[in-house]
VEXPATOR-411224 format. One record per residue: residue in three letters; z, x, y of N, C-alpha, C, O in turn. Coordinates in nm, 3 decimals. Layout:
<pts>
PT vexdo      nz      nx      ny     caz     cax     cay      cz      cx      cy      oz      ox      oy
PT   ALA       Z       X       Y       Z       X       Y       Z       X       Y       Z       X       Y
...
</pts>
This chain:
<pts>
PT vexdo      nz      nx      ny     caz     cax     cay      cz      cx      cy      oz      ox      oy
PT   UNK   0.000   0.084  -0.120   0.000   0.000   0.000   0.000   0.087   0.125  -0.047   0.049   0.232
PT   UNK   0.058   0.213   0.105   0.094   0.268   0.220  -0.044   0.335   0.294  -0.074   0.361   0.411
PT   UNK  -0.138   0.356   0.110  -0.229   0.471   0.152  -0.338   0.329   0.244  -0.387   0.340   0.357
PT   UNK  -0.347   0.222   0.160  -0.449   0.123   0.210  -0.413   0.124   0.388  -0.509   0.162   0.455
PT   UNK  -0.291   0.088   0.466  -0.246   0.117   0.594  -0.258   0.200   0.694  -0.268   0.197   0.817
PT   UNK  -0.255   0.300   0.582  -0.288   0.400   0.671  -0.497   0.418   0.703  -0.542   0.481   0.798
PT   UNK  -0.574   0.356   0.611  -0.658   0.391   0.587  -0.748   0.283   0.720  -0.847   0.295   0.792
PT   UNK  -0.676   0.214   0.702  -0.715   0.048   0.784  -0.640   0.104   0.947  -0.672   0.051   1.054
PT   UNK  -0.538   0.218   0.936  -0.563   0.243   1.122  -0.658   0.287   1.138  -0.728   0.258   1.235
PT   UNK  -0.701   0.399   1.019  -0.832   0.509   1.123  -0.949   0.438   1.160  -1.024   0.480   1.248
PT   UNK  -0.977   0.294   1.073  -1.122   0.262   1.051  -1.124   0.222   1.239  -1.025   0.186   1.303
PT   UNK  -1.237   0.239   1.285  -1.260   0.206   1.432  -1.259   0.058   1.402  -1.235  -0.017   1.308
PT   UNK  -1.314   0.052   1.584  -1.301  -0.128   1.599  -1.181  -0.159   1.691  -1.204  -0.224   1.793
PT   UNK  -1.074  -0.124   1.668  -1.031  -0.139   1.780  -0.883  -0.249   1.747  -0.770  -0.236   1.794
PT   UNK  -0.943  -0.365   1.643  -0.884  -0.424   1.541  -0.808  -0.406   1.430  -0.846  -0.330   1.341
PT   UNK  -0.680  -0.482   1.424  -0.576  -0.424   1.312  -0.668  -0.505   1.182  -0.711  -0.621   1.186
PT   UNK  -0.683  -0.398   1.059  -0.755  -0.439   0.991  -0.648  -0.571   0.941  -0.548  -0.616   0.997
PT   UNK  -0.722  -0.612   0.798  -0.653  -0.749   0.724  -0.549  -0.713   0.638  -0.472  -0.803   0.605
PT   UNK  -0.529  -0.592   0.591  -0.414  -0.517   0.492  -0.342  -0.490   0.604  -0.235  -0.550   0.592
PT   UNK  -0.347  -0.422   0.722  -0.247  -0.401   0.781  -0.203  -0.539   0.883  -0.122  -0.530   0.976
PT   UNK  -0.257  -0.633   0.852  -0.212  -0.741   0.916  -0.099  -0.785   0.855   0.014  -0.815   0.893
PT   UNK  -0.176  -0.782   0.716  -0.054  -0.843   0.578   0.058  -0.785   0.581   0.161  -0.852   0.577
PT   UNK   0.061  -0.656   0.589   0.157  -0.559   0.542   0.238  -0.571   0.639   0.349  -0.606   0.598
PT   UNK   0.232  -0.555   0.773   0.323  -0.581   0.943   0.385  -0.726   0.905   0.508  -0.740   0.906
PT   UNK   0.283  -0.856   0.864   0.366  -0.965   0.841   0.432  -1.008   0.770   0.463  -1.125   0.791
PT   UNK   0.490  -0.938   0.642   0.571  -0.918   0.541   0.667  -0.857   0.621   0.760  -0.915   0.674
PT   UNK   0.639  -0.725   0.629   0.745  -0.627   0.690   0.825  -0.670   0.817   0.913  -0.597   0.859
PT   UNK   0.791  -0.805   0.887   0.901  -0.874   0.993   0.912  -0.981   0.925   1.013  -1.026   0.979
PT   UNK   0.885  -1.053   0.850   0.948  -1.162   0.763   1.072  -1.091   0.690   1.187  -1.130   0.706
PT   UNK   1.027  -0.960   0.590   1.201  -0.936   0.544   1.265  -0.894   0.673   1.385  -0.903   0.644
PT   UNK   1.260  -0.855   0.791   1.304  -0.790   0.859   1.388  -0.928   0.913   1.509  -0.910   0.911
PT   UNK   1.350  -1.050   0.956   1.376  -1.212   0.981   1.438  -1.213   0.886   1.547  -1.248   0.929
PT   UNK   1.449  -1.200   0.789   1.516  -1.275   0.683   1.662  -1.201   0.666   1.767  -1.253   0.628
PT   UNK   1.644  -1.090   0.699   1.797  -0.945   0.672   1.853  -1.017   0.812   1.958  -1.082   0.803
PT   UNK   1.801  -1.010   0.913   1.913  -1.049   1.051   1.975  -1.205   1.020   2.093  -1.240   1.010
PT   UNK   1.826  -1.299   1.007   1.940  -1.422   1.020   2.000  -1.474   0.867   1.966  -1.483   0.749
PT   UNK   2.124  -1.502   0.968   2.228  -1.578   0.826   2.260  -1.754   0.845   2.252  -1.813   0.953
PT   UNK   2.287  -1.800   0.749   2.395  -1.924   0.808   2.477  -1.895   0.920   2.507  -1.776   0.931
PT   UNK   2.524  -1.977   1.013   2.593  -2.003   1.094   2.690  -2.087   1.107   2.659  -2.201   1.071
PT   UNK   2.841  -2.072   1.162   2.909  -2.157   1.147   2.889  -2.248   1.273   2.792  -2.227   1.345
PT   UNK   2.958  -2.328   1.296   2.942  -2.453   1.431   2.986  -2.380   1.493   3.033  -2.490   1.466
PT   UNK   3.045  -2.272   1.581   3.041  -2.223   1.687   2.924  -2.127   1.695   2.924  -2.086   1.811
PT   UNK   2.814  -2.065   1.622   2.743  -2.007   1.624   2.765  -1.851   1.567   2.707  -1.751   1.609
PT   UNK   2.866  -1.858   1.459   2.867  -1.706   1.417   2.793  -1.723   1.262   2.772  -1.823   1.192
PT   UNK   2.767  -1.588   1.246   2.701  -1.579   1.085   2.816  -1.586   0.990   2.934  -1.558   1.013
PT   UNK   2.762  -1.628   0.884   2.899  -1.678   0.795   2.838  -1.574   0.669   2.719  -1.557   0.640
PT   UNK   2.909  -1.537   0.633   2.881  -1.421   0.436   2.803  -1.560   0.385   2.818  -1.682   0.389
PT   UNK   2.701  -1.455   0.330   2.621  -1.541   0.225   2.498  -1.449   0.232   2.468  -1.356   0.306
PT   UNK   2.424  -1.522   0.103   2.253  -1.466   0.133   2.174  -1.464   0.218   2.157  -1.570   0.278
PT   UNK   2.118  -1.384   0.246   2.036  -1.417   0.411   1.886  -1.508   0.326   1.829  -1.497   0.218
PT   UNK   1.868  -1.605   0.462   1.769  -1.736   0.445   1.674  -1.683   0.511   1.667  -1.574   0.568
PT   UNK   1.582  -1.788   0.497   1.457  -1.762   0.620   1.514  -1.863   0.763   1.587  -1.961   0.775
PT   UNK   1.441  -1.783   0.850   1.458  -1.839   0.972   1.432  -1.998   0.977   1.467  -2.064   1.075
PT   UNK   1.373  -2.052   0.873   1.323  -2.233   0.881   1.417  -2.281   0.818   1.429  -2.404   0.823
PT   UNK   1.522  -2.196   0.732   1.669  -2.289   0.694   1.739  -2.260   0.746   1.806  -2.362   0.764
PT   UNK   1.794  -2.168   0.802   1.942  -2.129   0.887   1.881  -2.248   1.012   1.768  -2.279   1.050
PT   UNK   2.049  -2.300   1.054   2.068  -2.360   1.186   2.086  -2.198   1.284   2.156  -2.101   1.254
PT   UNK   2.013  -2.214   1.383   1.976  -2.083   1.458   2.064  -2.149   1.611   2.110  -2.093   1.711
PT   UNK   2.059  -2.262   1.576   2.165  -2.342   1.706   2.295  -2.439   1.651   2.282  -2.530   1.569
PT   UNK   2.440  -2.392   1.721   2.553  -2.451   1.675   2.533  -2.627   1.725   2.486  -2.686   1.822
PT   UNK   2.626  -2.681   1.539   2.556  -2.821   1.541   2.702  -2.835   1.666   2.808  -2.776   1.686
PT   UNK   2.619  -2.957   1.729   2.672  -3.053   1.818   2.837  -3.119   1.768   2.823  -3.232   1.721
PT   UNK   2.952  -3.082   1.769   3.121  -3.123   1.735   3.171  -3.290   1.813   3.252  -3.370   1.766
PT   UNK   3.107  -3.300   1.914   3.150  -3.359   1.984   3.117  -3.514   1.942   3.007  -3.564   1.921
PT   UNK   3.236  -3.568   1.935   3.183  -3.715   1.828   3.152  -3.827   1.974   3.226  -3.850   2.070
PT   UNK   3.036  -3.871   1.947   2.967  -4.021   1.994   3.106  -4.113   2.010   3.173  -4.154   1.915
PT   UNK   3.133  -4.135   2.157   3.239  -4.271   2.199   3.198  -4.413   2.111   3.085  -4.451   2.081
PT   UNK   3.299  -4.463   2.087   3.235  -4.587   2.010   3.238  -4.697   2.095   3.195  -4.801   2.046
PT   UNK   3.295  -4.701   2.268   3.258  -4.768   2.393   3.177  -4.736   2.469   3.164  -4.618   2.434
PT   UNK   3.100  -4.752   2.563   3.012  -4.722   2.651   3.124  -4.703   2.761   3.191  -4.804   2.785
PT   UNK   3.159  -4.575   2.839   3.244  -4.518   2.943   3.275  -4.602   3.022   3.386  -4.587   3.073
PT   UNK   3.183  -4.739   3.071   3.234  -4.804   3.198   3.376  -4.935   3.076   3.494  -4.965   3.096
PT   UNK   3.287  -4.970   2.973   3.403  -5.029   2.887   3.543  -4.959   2.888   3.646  -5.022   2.911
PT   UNK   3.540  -4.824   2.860   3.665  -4.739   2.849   3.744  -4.782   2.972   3.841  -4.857   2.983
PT   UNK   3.650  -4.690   3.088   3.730  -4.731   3.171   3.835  -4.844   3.213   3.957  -4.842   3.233
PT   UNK   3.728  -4.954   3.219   3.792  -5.134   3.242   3.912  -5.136   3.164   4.013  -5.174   3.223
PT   UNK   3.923  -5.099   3.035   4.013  -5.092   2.938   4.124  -5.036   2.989   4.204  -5.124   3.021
PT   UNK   4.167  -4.913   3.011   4.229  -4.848   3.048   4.289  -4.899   3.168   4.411  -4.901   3.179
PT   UNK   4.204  -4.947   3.274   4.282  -5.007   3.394   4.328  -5.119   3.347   4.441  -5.150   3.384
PT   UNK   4.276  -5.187   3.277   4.355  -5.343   3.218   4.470  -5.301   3.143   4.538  -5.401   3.121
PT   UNK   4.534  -5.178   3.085   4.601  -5.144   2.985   4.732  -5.139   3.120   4.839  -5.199   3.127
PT   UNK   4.669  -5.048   3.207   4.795  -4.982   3.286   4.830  -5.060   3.398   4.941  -5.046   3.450
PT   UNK   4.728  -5.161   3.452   4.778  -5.292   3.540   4.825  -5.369   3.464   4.944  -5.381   3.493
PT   UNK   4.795  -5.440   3.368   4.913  -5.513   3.291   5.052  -5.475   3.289   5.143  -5.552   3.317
PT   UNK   5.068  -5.336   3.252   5.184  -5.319   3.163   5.282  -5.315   3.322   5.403  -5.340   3.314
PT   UNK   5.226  -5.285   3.444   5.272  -5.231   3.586   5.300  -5.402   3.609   5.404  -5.455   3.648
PT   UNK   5.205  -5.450   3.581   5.271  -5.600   3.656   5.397  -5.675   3.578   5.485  -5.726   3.647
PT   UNK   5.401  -5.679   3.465   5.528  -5.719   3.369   5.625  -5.648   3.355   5.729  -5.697   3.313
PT   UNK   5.613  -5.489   3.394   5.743  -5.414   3.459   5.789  -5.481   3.542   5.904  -5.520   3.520
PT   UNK   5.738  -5.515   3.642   5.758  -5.499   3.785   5.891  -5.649   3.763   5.999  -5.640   3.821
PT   UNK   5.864  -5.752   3.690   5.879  -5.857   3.687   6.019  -5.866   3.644   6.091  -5.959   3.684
PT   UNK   6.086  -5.723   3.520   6.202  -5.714   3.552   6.273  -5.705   3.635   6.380  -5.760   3.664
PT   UNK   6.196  -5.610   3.688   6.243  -5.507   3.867   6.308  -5.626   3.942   6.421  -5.626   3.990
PT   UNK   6.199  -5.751   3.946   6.241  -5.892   4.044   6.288  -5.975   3.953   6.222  -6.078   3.948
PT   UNK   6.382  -5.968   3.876   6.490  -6.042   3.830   6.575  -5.965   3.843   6.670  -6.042   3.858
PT   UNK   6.617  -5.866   3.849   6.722  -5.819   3.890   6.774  -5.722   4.070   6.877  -5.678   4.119
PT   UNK   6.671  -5.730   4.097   6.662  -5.719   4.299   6.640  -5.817   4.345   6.618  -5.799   4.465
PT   UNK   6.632  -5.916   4.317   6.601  -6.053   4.470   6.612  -6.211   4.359   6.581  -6.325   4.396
PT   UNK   6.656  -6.176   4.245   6.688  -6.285   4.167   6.578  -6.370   4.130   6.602  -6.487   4.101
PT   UNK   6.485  -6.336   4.127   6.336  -6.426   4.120   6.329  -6.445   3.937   6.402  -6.373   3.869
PT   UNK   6.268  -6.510   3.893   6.242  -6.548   3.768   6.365  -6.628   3.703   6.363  -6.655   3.583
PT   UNK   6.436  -6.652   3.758   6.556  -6.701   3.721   6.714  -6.613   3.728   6.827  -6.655   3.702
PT   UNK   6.670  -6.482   3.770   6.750  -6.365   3.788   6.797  -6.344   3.660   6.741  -6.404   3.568
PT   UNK   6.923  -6.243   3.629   6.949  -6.249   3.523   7.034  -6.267   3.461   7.097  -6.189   3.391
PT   UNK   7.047  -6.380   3.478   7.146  -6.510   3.446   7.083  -6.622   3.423   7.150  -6.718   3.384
PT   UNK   6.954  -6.635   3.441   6.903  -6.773   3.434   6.954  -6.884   3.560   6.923  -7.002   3.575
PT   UNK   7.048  -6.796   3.646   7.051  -6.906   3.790   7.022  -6.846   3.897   7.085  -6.904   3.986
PT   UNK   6.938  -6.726   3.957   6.895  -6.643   4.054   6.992  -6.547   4.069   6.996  -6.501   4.183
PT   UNK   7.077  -6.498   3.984   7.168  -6.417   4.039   7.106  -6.271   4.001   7.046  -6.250   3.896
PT   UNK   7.131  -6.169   4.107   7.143  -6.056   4.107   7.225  -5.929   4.051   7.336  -5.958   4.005
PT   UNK   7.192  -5.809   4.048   7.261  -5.724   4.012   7.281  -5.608   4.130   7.184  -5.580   4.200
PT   UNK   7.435  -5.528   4.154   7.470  -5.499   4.256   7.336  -5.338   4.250   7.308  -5.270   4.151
PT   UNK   7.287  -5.324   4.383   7.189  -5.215   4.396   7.275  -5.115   4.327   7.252  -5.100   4.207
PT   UNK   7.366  -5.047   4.377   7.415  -4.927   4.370   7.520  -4.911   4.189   7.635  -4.869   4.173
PT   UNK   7.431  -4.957   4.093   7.461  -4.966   3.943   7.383  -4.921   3.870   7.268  -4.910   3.914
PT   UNK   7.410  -4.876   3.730   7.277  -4.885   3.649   7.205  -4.914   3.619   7.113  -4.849   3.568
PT   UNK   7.221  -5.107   3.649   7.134  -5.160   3.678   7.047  -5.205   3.778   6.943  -5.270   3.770
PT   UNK   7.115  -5.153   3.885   7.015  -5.153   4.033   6.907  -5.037   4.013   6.787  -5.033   4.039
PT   UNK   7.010  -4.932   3.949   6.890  -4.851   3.936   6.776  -4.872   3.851   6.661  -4.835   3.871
PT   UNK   6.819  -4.933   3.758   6.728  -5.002   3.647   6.590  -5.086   3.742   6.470  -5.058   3.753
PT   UNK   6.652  -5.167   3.783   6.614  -5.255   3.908   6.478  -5.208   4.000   6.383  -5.278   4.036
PT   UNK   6.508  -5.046   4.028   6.413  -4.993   4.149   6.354  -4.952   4.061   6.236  -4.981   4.078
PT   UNK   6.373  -4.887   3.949   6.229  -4.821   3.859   6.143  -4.907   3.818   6.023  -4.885   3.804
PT   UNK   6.219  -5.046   3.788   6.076  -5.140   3.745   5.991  -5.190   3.822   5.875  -5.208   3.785
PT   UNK   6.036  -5.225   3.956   5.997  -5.305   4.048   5.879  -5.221   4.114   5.762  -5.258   4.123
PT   UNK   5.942  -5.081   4.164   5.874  -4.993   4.254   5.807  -4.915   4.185   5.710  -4.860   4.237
PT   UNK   5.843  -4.890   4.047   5.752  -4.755   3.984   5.645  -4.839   3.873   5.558  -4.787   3.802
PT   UNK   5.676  -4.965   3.883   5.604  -5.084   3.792   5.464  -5.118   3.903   5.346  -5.142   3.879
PT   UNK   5.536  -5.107   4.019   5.377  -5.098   4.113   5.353  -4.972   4.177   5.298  -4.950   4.286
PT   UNK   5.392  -4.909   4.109   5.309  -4.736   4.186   5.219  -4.705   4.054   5.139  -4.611   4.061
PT   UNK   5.233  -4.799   3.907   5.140  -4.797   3.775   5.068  -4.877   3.833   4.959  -4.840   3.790
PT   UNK   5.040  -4.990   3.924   4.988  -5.112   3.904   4.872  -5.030   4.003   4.754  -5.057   3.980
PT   UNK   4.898  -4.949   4.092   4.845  -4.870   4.202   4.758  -4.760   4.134   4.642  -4.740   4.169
PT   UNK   4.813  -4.698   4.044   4.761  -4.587   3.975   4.828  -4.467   4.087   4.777  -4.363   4.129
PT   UNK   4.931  -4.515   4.108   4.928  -4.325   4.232   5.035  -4.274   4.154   5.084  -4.343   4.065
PT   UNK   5.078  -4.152   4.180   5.128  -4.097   4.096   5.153  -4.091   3.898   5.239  -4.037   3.828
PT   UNK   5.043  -4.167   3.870   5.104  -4.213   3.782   5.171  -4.150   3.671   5.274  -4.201   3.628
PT   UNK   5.119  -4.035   3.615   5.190  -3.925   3.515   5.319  -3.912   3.537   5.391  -3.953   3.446
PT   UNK   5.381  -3.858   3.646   5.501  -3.839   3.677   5.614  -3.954   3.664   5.726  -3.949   3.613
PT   UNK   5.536  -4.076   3.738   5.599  -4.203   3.733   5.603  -4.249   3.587   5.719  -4.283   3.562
PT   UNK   5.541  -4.260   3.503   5.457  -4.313   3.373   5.614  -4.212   3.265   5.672  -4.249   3.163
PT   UNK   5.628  -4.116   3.327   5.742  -4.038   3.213   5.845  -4.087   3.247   5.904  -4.130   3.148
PT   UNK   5.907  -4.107   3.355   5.973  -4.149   3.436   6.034  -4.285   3.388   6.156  -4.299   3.395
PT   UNK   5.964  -4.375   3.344   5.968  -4.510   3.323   5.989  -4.480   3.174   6.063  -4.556   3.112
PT   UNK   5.933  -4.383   3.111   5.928  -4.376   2.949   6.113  -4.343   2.878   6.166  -4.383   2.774
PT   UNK   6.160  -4.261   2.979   6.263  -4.186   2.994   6.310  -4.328   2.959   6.341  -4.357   2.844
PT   UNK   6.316  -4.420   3.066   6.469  -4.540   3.118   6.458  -4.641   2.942   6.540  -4.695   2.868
PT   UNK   6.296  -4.618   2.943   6.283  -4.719   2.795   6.396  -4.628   2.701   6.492  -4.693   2.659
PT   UNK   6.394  -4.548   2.683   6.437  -4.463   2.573   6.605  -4.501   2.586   6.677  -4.550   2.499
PT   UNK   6.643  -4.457   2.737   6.786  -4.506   2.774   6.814  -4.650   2.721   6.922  -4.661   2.662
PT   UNK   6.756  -4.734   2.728   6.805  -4.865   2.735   6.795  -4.896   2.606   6.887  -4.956   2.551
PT   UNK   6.669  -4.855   2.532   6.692  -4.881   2.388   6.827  -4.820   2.280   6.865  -4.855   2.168
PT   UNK   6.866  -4.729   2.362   6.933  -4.622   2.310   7.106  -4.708   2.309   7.182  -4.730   2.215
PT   UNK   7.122  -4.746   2.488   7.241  -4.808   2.492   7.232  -4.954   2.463   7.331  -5.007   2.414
PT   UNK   7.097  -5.044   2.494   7.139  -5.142   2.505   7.102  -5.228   2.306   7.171  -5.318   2.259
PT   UNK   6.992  -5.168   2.242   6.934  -5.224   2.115   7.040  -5.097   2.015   7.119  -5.148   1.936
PT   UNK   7.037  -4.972   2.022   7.052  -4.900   1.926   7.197  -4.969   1.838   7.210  -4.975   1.715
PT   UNK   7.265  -5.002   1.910   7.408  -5.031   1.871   7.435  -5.146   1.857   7.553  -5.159   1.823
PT   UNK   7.377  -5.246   1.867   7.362  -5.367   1.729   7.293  -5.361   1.604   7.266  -5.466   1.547
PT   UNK   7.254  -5.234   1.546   7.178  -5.209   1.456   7.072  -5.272   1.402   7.033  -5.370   1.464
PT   UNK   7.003  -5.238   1.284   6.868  -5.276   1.248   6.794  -5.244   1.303   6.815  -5.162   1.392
PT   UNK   6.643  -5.304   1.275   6.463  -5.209   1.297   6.483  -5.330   1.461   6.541  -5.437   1.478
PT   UNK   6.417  -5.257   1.536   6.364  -5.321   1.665   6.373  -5.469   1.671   6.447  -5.541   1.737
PT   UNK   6.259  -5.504   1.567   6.230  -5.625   1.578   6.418  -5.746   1.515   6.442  -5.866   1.498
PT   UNK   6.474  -5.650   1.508   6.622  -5.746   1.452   6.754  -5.721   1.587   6.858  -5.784   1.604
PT   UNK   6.710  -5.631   1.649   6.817  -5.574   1.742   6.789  -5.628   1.875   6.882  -5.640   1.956
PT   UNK   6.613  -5.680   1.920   6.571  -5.741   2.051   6.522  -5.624   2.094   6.501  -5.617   2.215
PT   UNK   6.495  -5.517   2.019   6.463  -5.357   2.114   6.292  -5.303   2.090   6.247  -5.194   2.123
PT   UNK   6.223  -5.406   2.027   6.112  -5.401   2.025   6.013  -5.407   2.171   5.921  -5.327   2.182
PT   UNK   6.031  -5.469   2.237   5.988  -5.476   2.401   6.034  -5.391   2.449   5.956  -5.363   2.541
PT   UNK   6.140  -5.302   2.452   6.166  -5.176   2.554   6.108  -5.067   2.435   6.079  -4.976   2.512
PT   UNK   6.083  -5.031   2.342   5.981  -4.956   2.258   5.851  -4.960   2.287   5.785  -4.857   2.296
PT   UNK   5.787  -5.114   2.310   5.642  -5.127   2.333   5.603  -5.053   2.469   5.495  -5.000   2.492
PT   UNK   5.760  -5.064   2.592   5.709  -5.057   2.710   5.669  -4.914   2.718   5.583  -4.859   2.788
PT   UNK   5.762  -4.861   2.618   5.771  -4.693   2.614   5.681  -4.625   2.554   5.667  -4.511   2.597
PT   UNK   5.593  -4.667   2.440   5.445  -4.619   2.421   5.360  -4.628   2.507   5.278  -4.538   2.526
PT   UNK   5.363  -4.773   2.595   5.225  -4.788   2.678   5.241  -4.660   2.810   5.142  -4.617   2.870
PT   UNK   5.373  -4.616   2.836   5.399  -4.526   2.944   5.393  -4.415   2.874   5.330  -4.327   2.932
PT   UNK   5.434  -4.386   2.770   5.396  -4.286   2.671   5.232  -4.254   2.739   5.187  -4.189   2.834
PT   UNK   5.192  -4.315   2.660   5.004  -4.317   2.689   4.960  -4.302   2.823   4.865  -4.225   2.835
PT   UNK   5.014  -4.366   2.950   5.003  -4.330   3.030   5.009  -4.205   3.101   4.937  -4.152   3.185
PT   UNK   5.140  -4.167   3.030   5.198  -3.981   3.077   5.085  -3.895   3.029   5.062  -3.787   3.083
PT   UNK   5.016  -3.941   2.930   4.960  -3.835   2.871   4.803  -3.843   2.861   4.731  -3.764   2.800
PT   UNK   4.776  -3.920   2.911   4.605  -3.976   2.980   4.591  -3.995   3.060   4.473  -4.027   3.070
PT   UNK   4.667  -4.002   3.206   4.674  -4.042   3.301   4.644  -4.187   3.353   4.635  -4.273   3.266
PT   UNK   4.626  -4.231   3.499   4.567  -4.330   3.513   4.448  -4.410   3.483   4.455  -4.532   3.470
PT   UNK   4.317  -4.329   3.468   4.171  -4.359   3.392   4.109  -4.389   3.496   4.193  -4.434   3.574
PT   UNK   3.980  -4.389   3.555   3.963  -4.340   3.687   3.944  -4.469   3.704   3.838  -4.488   3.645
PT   UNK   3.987  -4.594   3.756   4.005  -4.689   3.889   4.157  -4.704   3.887   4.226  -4.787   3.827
PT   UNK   4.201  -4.582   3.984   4.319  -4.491   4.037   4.324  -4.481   4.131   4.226  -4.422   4.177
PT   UNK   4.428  -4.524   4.236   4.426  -4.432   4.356   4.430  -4.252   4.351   4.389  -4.169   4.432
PT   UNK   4.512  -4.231   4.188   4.459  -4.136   4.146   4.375  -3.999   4.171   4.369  -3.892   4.233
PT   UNK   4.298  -4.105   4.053   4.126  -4.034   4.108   4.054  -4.032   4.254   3.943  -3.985   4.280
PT   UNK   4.127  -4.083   4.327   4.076  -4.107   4.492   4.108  -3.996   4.529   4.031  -3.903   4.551
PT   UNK   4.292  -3.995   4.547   4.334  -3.927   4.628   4.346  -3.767   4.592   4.366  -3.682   4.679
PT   UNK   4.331  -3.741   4.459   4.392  -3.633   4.365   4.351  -3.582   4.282   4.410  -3.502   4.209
PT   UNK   4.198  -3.631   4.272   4.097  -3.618   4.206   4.105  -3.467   4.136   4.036  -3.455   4.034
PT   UNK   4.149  -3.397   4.160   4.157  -3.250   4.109   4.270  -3.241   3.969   4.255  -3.161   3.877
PT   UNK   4.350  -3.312   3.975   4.443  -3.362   3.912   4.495  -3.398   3.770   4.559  -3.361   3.672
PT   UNK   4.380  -3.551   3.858   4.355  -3.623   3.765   4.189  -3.637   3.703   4.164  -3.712   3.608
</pts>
């Protein structure tokens, strides 16, 4: 082969003869075939036999899984998740600051501001609409997760049994949805995303 190659440069013309065409296009096919390997999904070569260039993936496959909502759905979702849960906070907040809903007593009565439960009082009311707002919300959103944890702790833990036997299932629920909040933030129709956009 080598002598035919060599024999096919000298001939004139100017043209790579047809043996040395063959012989060059073999000789970068194994040469293709020794460099590329399989690849893992970030794009490194993985041990194995080396392939031809038409079976190795030569580009890392795509990780990123297809939403099963269309983004403006997400969104809506998300603001319906965290205005809900901000407006039915809030609703404690005003049964126990201004006696509304029947207060909590069932006859408008109040609870004194400067208690645990006044304080109880200002986190739902005011930090139940700073969720309903989307402003601050992470900070606020732990904040509120914290008092669930307190109240379940003093007010359900110690009549014993699962949630649903103690009445401590609603201050649990409130504490995942703020859970979720702390840790996804507001979802962008936020004052949020307006004001803090870097942020959030």
């Amino acid at each position: 082969m080598a002598t035919e190659i060599e024999r096919a440069r000298s001939e004139p013309g100017g043209e790579a003869h047809p043996v040395q065409r063959e012989a060059e296009s073999a000789r970068e096919t194994a040469l293709d075939a020794l460099r590329v390997r399989h690849r893992d999904d970030e794009g490194r070569p993985l041990p194995g036999p080396a392939v031809t260039p038409s079976e190795a993936p030569l580009t890392p496959r795509s990780t990123t899984a297809r939403p099963l909502a269309p983004a403006p759905l997400a969104g809506a979702t998300h603001a319906l998740l965290r205005i809900g849960f901000g407006l039915l906070f809030m609703q404690h907040g005003a049964q126990k600051l201004f006696g509304l809903f029947g207060g909590v007593d069932g006859a408008g009565a109040t609870v004194p501001l400067l208690s645990q439960f006044g304080l109880a009082g200002v986190l739902e009311f005011f930090g139940g609409a700073l969720i309903v707002l989307g402003l601050l919300t992470r900070p606020v959103a732990l904040l509120l997760l914290l008092e669930m944890i307190v109240a379940y702790v003093q007010v359900h833990v110690p009549q014993g049994g699962l949630p649903i036997e103690n009445g401590g299932e609603l201050a649990l629920l409130y504490a995942l949805g703020f859970a979720f909040l702390a840790g996804n933030g507001p979802g962008p129709w936020s004052l949020d995303r307006r004001l803090l956009p870097r942020l959030y």
